[in-house]
N, C-alpha and C positions, 0 to 999 in steps of 0.2 A: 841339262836344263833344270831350273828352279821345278822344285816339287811344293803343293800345296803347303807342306807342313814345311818346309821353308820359308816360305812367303806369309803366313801368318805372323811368324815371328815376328815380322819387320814393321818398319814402320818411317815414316814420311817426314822428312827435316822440311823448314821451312826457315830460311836467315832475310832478316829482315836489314837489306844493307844501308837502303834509305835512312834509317833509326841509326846507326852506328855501328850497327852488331857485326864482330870479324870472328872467321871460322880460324880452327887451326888441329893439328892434329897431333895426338901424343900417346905414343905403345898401344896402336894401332885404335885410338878411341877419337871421335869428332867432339870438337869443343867448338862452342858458341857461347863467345863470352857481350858483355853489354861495353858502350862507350867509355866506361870508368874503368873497364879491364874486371868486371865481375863474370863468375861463370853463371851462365843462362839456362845451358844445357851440357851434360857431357853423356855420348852413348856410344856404344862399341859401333863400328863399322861394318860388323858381322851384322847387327841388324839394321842396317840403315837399305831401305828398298828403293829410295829417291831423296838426293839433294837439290831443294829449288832455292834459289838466289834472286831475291827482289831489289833490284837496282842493281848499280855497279861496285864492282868489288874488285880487287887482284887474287886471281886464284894461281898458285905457286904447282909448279909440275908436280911432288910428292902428293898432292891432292889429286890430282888429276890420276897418277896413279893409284893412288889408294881406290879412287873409285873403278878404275877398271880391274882392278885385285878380288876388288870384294863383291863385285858385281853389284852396282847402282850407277845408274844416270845422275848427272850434273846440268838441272836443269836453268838457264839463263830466264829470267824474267824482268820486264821492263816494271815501273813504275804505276802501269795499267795491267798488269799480271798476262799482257802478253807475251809467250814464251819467243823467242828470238832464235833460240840456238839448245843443243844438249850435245852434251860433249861424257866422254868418261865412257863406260860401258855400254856394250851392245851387242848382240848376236850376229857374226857374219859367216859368210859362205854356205848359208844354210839353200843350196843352187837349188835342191830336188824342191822346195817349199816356192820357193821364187820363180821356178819353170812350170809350177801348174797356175802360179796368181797371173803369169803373162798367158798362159795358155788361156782360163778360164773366160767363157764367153757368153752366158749364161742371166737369165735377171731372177733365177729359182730363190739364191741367196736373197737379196734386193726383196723381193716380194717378202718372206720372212722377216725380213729385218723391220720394214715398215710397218708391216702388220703385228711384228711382238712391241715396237714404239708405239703405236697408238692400243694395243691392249691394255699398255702399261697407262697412259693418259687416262682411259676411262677409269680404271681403277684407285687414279689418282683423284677423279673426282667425287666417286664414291667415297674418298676415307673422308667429307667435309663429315662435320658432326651435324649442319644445318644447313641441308642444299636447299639454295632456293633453284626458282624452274628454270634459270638457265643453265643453271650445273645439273639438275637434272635429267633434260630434256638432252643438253650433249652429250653425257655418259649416253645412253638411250643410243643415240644417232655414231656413235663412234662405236658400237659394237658392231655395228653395218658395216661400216667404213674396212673396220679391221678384217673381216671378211671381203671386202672388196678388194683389198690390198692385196690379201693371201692368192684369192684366186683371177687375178688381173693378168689378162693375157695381151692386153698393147704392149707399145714403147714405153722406154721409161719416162720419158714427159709425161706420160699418163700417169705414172702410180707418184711423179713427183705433186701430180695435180689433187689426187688424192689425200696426199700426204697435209700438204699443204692446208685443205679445204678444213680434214680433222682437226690440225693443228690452231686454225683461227675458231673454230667452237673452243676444244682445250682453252685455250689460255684467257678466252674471255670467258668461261668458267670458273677457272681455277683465280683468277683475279677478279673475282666478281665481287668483292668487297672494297676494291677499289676505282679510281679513276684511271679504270684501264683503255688505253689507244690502241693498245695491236703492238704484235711483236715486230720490232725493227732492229735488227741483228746488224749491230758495228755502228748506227748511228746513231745510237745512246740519245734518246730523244728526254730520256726521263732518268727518274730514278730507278724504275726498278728492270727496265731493259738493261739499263748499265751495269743494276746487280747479278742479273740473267747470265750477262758475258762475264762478267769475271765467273762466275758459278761453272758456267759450261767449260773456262779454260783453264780450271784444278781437274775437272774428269777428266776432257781433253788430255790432259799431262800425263793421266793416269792410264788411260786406258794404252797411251802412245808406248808408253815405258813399259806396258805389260807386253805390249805386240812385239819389244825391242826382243825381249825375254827369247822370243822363236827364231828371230831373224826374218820378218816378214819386211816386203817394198809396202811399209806404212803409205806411199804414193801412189799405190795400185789399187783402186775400191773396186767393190763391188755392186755398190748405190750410185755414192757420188764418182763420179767419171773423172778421168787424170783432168788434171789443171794445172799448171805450172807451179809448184811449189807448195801444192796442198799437198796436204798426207789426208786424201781419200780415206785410203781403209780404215785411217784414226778417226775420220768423220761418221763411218757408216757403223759402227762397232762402238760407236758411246752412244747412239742415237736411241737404244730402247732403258738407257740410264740416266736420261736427262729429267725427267719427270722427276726423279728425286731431288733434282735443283730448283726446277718449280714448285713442288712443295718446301723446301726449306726455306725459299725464297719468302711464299706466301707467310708461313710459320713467323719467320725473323718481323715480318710487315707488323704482323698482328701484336707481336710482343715488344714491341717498339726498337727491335735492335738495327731496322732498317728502315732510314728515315730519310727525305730529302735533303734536308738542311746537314748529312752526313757529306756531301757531294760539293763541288763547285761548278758551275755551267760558263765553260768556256766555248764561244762561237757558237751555241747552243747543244752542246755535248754536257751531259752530265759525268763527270769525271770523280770520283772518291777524292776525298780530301787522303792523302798519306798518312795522317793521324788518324787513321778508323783501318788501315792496311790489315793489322793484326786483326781485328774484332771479325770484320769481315769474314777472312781467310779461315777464322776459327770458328767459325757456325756456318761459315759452307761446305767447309770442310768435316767436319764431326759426321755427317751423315755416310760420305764417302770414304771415310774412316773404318766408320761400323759395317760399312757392306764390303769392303775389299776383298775379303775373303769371296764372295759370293762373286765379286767382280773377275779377279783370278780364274775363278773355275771355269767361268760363262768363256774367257780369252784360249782356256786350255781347251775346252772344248770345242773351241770354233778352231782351233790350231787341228786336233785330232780329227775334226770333221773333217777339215779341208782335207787333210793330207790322204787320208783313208778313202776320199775320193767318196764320201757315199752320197745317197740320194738329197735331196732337200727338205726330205720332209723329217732327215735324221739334223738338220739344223739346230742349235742349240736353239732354245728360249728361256731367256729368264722374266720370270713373274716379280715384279716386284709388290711389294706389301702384300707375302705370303699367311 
């Protein structure tokens, strides 16, 4: 398996097929050249951690093996940077990993995980440099929350209700400079829900790819519960890393790099215009760039935890804006 000082090396393609841009490979190095046939990018394959593909493209079997050779995902992405498909590398027959996540029956996890997402939230509100009292007053009230989480001994409707409850202080906090509605996840009512999901489905990709890393059933959570063609455990395991999307989110707002008139509202969906694809991708990305390495660790360690079988309260957390 990938060792830390592996995985820093590397680093995240991103082919922009929409724009013209065609991959190809040459003495084992990935090329992305532009529409006129110019190179864009050329990088060894040794560090490549993830290939994602925005729009359609024909990808040729040498590629497809190249990615299972050098170990990276080939990540399919639509037009809305929802990912579709990953094909190329993965971790399989890892049985002994996979017979304790079906065994596992437990909400000890679950409780952690909620309670390091909303620790991460409050602290989110604190880095403002000028809170006014509603980002005040919720940091304040989500320290509670986070303690309720940890030690909540219902069902899990209950700690999702919890969850929940923290989550609508957060964001009407952390958007408190704007004409913020409330988070609406998939119905892109606005501009910057629509930025939210593309945001949350770069970590999404990331966090999916790292979990590929162990050979876990990314379909078996331990928060969110099976559902037919979720990858649960990809949902529960980027949840105390999302806060960094909402702050770069707000960040981008304030510096003008996310704007409504970036968008077109089709049927009342705010949808990215594909002329802003790159800008986007590269300032939501940058943040989760710079923490990878810290993202890594938190995945290895949630691998070592599990397997090791130990208590809950040996659960990773990661603290974000240490």
């Amino acid at each position: 398996m990938m060792s830390r000082e592996d995985y820093i090396h590397k680093q995240s393609v991103f082919v922009f097929a929409l724009d013209g841009e065609r991959i190809s490979l040459s003495n084992d190095n990935l090329i992305v050249t532009s529409p006129s046939g110019n190179t864009k990018m050329k990088t060894s394959c040794y560090r490549i951690s993830s290939l994602s593909i925005i729009g359609s493209m024909t990808i040729t079997t040498p590629m497809i093996k190249a990615a299972s050779r050098f170990g990276f995902p080939i990540v399919l992405m639509g037009s809305n940077f929802h990912a579709y498909d990953t094909i190329g590398y993965r971790v399989e027959g890892n049985t002994a990993l996979r017979r304790l996540q079906y065994e596992y029956d437990s909400m000890d996890i679950a409780r952690v995980i909620v309670s390091n997402k909303i620790m991460n939230q409050a602290a989110t509100l604190r880095r403002q440099t000028e809170r006014d009292r509603v980002a005040t007053e919720a940091a304040e009230r989500l320290d509670k929350f986070q303690q309720d989480a940890l030690s909540w001994d219902g069902d899990i409707s209950g700690l999702m209700g919890i969850e929940g409850t923290a989550s609508r202080l957060y964001f009407k906090g952390n958007f408190n400079t704007t004409n913020w509605n409330g988070r609406k996840p998939k119905i892109k009512p606005d501009y910057i829900n629509s930025t939210l999901d593309i945001g949350y489905t770069l970590l999404f990709n990331m966090i999916d790819s790292m979990l590929n890393l162990y050979g876990f059933d990314t379909y078996v959570g331990v928060y969110h519960r099976e559902f037919y063609m979720r990858k649960s455990l990809t949902c529960d395991l980027m949840e105390p890393f999302r806060p960094v999307i909402d702050w770069t989110v707000r960040k981008a707002i304030n510096l003008g790099q996310c704007k409504p008139d970036h968008f077109n509202v089709v049927n009342g969906r705010f949808l990215l215009d594909i002329r802003h694809n790159k800008d986007y991708v590269s300032f939501l990305m940058k943040p989760l760039i710079d923490m990878r390495e810290d993202i890594f660790v938190y995945i290895q360690s949630y691998y070592r935890f599990f397997m090791g079988r130990k208590t809950y309260s040996e659960c990773p957390v990661y603290r974000m804006w240490k």
